[in-house]
N, C-alpha and C positions, 0 to 999 in steps of 0.2 A: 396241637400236641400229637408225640407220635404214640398211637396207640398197638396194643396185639394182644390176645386170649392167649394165655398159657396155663401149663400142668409145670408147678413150679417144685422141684426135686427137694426131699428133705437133708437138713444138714449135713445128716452123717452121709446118705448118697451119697451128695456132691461132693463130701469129701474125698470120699473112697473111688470116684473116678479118677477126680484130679488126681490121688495118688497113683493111681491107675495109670494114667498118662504121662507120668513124669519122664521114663524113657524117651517119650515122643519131643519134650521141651527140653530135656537133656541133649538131645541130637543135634540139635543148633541149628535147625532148618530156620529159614527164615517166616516166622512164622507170629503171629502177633493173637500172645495166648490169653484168654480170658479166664478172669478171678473166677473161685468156684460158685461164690455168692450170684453166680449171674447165670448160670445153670437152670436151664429148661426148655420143658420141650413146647414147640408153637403150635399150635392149633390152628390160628388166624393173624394171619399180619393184616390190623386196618390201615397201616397210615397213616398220614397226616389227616387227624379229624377236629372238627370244630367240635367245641365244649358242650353246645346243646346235644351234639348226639352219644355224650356219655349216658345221662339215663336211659335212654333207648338199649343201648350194648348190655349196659348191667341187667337191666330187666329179661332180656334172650338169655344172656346166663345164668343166672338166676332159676328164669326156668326150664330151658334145657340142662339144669345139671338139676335139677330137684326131680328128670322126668327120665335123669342117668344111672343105674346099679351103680355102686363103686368097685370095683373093678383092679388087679393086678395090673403092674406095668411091668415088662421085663426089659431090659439093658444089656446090650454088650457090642460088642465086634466096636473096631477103630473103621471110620474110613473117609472122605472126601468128597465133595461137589466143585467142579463135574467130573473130575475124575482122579485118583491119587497122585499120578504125574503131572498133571498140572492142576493142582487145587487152588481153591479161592477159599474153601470153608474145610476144616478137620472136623469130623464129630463121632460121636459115641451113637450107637443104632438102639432105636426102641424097636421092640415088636409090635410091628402093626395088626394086634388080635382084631377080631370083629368087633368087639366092647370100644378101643380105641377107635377104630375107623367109623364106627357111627356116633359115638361123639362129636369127632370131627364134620360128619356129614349133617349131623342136627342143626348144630352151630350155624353150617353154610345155610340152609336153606332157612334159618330161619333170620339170620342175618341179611340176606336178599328182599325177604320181605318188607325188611326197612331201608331196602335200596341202596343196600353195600354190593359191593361188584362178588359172583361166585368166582371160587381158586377152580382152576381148570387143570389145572398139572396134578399130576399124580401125587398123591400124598406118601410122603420117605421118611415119616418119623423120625426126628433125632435131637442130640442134644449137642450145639454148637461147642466146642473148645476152643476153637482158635479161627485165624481169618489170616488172609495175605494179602497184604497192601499191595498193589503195583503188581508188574510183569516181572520178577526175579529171573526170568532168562530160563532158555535150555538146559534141562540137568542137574538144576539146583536141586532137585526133589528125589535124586537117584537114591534109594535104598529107604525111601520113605513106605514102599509099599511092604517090603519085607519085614520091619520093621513094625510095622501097625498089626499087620498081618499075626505076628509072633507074640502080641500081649494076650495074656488072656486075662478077660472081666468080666464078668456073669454077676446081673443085679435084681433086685425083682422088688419094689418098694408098691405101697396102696397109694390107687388116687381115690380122692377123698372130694377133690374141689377143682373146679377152675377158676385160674384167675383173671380179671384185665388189670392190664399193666399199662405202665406208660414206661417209654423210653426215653431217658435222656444223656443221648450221645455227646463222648468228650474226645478228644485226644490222647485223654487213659482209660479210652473203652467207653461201653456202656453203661449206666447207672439204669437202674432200674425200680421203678416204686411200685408198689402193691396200691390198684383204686379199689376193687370189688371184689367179693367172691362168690362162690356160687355152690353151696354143700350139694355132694352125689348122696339119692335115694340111699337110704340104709345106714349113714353117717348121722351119728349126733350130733346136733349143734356143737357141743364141746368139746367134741373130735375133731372136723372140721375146720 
């Protein structure tokens, strides 16, 4: 099963980017855009993993987020990996405060210690919109930068929790299921 740790965005959020972004799928790039419901930002992609080591995952989240503040997440800027002129991913940018980045750093190292591989590349906070199948050629993307450039979106929602997720990829996107969560220090269970 494919698994990943996310900070999964609340409804209204995700709403209000996707409206957010609608210029951008209005524009007719070739660009293959994701439902809002799938919205969030990754923490940890694990991969393809075998079933016995879900309780292991849930348990690190668990308690690395019960040993986490909760914490503001801010939102905004449009932009691209690897680059706007030739994109593979469009997303919406988190700020990477210190609170995010050591959540994220908790996770890895304490994920290691059950003998998950450490993420080596810099961590870019974001939340995925859309993806590009295939090499659409030279130029298709011209005015894609001006374009992103010129929305403006400013968001600021509470994390509260992390979740694992599992993925399960179709042809109309990803599906996504909630397995565990994991409440931040200072949240009520019925917050949470």
């Amino acid at each position: 099963m494919r698994l990943f740790i996310a900070i999964n965005l609340p409804a209204p959020e995700r709403q209000r980017i996707y409206d957010a972004a609608a210029p951008l799928r209005d524009a007719g790039f070739p660009i293959r855009w994701l439902e809002p419901e799938t919205f969030h930002l990754t923490l940890k992609f694990l991969g393809n993993a075998r079933s016995e080591v879900v309780p292991v995952v849930e348990q690190v989240i668990r308690k690395v987020a019960s040993q986490t503040q909760a914490f503001p997440l801010g939102l905004g800027g449009f932009g691209a990996f690897p680059t706007i002129r030739r994109p593979r991913v469009i997303w919406m940018g988190a700020d990477p405060t210190p609170a995010l980045r050591c959540l994220k750093q908790d996770l890895e190292w304490a994920l290691t210690k059950h003998g998950f591989e450490r993420e080596t590349r810099a961590f870019h906070p974001h939340v995925t919109l859309g993806r590009i199948d295939g090499d659409p050629g030279a130029g298709v993307f011209r005015g894609l930068d001006e374009l992103a450039a010129s929305l403006d979106y400013s968001g600021n929602t509470p994390v509260h929790k992390v979740d694992l997720m599992r993925s399960h990829p179709s042809r109309k996107g990803p599906r996504y299921t909630l397995m565990e969560s994991g409440s931040l220090k200072g949240v009520d269970s019925a917050e949470g």
